[in-house]
N, C-alpha and C positions, 0 to 999 in steps of 0.2 A: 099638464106638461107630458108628452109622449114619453115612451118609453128611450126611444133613440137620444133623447135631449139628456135624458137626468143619465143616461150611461154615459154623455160625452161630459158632464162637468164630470162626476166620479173620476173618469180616465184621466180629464184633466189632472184631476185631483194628484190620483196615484203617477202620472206623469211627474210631477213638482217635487211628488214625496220620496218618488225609487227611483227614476229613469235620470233627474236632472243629476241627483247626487253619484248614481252610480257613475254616469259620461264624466265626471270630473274628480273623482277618486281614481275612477282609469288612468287621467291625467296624471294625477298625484303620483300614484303607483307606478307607474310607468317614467315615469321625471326620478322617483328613487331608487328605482332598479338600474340606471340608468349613471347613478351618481350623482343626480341634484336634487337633493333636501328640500328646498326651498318650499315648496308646498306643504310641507310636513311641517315646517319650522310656522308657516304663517296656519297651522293648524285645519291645514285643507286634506290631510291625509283620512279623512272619518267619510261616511254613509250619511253624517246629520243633514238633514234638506238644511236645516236654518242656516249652516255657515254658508252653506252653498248659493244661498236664495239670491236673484238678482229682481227687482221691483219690475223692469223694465221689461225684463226678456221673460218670467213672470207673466204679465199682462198682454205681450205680441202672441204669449202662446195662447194664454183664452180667448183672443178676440179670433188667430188663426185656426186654434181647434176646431170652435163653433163657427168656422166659415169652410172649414173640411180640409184644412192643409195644415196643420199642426206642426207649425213652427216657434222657439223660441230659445232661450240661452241661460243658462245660471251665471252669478261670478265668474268670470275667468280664471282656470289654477295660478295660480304666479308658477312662473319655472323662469327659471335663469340659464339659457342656453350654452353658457362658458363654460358652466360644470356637467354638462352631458358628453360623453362620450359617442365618438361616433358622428360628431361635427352635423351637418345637415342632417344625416340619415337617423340620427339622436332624435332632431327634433321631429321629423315624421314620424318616428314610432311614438313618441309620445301624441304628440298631435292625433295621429291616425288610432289611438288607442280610445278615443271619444267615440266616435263615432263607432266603432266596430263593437265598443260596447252595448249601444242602441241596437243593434244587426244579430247581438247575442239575448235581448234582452225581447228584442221581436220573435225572432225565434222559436223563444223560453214558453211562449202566449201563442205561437204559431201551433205546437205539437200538443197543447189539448183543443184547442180547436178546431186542429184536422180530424183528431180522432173523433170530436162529436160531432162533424161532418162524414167521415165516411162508415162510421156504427150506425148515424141515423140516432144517434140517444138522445132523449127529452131532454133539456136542458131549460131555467128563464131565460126569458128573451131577452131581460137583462143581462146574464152572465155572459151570452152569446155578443149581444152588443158590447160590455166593455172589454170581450178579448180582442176583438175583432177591432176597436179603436186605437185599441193599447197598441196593436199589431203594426197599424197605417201610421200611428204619430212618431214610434220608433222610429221606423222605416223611414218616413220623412224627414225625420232630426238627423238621421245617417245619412240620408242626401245634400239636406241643407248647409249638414259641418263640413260636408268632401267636397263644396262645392270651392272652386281651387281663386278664391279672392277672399285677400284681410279682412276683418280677423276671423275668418273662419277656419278651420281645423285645416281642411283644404290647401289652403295657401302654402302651409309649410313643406306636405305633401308633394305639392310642384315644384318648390324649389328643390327637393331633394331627387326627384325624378329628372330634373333639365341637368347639361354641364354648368359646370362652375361656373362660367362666362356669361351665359342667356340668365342665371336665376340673379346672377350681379347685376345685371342691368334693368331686366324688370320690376326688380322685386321693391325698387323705390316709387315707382310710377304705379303699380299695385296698390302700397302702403299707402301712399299719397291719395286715390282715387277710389279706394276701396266700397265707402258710404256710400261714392254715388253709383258705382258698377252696382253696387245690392239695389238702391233706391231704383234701380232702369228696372231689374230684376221683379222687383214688388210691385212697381204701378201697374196696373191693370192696363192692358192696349184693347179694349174696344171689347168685343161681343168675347173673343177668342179666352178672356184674362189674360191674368200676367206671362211672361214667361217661366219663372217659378213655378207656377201653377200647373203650367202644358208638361213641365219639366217632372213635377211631381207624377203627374198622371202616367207619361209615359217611362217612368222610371219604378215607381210605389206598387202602381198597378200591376204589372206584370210580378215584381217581384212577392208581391201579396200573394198571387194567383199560384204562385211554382211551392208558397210555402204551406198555405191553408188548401188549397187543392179546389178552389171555389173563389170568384170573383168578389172583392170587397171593393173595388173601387168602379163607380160609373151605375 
């Protein structure tokens, strides 16, 4: 097994272990800052991956790790939006607080990276590959939560950015439709991949490149 393989399970790994629990203690945290307990009470307020763990989202992330787009989802926080203050805008920041976790957690793995890119210092190729995966899965989990259809982090997002009026009337035809707007998302269309994919590339990529100062994607 190359070296590139056994860094993406590892990342996988430390993904499930640090990256799933921190995106939804954000949640947590953010939902009680906020005025609504509710996460805390169903004992979602902790770092443990195990309470966090979703079987499902789990397994979508090692098949998309090892296929180079590293996607997938923990538990959902429970939050109870009556008890947030701040109405819509409430729930976008909690919402929004997942994902910008993954954006701080890329980051965190970006700034020794860069620097053993632009020192030039010797480093295993392993260390270099799982920062440099840690970097892109993040990265990708903060695009795929902001991407603005239920239930992803996204969605609440939009309706807090539309008037009152447009997010009333979408936001049922959303909820209702949401599985399959993802399912369009994820099939593959022909040579090109999916759109998700394209989406990754021209989103992940660049913002890899501005962070580590050197091309991790292509």
């Amino acid at each position: 097994m190359s070296e590139e393989r056994i860094a993406q399970f590892i990342t996988l790994g430390i993904i499930l272990l640090v990256s799933f629990p921190v995106h939804e203690f954000s949640h947590a945290l953010a939902a009680l800052r906020l005025g609504d307990a509710t996460a805390k009470l169903f004992g979602r307020l902790t770092l443990n991956p195990i309470v966090h763990f979703d079987p499902l989202g789990g397994l979508m992330l090692l098949i998309t790790g090892l296929l180079g787009f590293g996607f997938g989802w923990a538990k959902p926080t429970p939050v109870n939006p009556n008890n947030l203050r701040g109405g819509r805008q409430g729930e976008a920041i909690v919402s929004f607080a997942g994902p910008a976790s993954n954006l701080v957690l890329a980051v965190a793995a970006a700034l020794p990276l860069r620097y053993i890119v632009a020192s030039d210092v010797a480093v295993p190729n392993l260390v270099f590959f799982i920062l440099a995966d840690f970097v892109l899965i993040n990265l990708a989990l903060m695009v795929f939560n902001l991407i603005p259809i239920p239930p992803l982090d996204g969605a609440k997002v939009l309706y807090a950015l539309l008037d009152p009026r447009t997010a009333y009337q979408i936001r049922p035809y959303l909820e209702q439709y949401g599985f399959v707007l993802l399912f369009i998302l994820i099939v593959p269309l022909g040579a090109g991949g999916s759109i998700l994919g394209r989406l990754f590339v021209a989103i992940v990529g660049p913002l890899s490149d501005l962070l580590v100062g050197i091309p991790l994607v292509g």
